[in-house]
C-alpha positions as CSV (number, residue, x, y, z in Angstrom):
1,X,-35.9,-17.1,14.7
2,X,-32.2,-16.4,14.7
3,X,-30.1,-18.0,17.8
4,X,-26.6,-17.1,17.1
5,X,-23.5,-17.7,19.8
6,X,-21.5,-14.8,21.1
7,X,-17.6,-15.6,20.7
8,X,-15.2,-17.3,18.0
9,X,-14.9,-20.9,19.7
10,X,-18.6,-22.3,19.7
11,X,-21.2,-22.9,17.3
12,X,-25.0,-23.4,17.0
13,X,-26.4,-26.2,15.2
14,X,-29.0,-28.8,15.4
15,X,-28.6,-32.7,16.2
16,X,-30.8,-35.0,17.4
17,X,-29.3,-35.0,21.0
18,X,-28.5,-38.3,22.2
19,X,-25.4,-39.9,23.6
20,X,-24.1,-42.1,20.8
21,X,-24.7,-39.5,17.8
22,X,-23.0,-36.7,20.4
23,X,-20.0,-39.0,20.8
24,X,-20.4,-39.8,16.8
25,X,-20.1,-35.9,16.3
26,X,-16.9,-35.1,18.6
27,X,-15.1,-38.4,17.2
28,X,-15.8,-36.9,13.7
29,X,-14.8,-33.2,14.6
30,X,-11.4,-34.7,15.8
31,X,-11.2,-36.1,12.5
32,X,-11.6,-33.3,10.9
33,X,-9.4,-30.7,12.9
34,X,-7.8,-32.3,15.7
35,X,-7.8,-31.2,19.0
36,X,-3.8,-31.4,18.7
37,X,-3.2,-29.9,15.8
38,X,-0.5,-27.2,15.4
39,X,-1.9,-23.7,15.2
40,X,-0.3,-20.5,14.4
41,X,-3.0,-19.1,16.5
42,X,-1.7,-21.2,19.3
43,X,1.6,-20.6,18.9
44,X,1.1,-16.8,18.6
45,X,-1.4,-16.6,21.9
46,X,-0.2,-19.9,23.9
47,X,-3.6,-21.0,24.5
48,X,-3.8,-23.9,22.5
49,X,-7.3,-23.2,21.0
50,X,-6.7,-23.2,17.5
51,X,-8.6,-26.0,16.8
52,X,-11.4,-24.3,18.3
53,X,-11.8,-21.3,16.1
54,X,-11.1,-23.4,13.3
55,X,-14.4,-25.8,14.3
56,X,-16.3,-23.1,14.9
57,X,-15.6,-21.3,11.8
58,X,-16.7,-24.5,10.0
59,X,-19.5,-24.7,11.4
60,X,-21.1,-21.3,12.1
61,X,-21.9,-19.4,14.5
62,X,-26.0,-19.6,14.1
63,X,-29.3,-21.1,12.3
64,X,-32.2,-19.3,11.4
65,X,-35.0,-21.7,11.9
66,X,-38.9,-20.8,11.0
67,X,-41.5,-19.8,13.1
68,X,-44.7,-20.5,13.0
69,X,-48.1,-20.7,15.3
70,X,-45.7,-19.3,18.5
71,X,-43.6,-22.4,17.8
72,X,-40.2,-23.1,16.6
73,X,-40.5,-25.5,13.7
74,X,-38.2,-28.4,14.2
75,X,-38.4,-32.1,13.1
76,X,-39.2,-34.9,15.8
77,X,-36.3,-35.6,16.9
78,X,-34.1,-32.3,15.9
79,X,-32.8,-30.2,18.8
80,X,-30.7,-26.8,18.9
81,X,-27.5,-27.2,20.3
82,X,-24.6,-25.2,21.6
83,X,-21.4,-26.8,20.9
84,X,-18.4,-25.5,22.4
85,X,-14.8,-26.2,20.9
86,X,-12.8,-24.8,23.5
87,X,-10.4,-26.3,25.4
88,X,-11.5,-25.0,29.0
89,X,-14.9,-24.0,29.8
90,X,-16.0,-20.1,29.3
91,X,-19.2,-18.5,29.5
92,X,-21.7,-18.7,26.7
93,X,-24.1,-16.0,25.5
94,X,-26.6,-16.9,22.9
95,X,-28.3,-14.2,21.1
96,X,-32.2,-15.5,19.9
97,X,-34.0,-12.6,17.7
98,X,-37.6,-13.8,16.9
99,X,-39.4,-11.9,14.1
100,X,-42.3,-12.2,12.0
101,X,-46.0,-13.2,13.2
């Protein structure tokens, strides 16, 4: 199964989706690429995104993930998440292509 998010400023991953490790996940994004960082994309558009693209670029924009008896295959406690990096709130499409049995 492929789930893969339509735009350049979200990202599909998994996580085991629970408050503290979500929180863990955003305070170590900001570490990575800050949310105030300057951007040449920014300056060039004025929407103050950059760090957006950026995350999502980092991190992907889908997972394959197997398949099998009619039944994604996914450890215990491992979710699929959308994660959107962008500063005001947009609508999401997420593309899912099954194949095989």
């Amino acid at each position: 199964m492929n789930v893969f998010v339509v735009g350049s400023t979200a990202s599909i991953s998994t996580i085991e989706y629970e408050p503290a490790l979500v929180q863990d996940m955003r305070d170590q994004l900001e570490k990575i690429v800050p949310s105030d960082i300057e951007s040449r994309h920014s300056q060039t558009w004025g929407d103050d995104n950059g760090f957006s693209h950026i995350r999502a670029t980092l991190m992907g924009p889908g997972i394959t993930a197997p398949v099998s008896s009619g039944a994604i295959v996914l450890g215990t406690w491992q979710q699929i998440v959308v994660i959107d990096h962008d500063n005001r709130g947009r609508s999401r499409n997420i593309f899912i292509q099954v194949m095989g049995e």
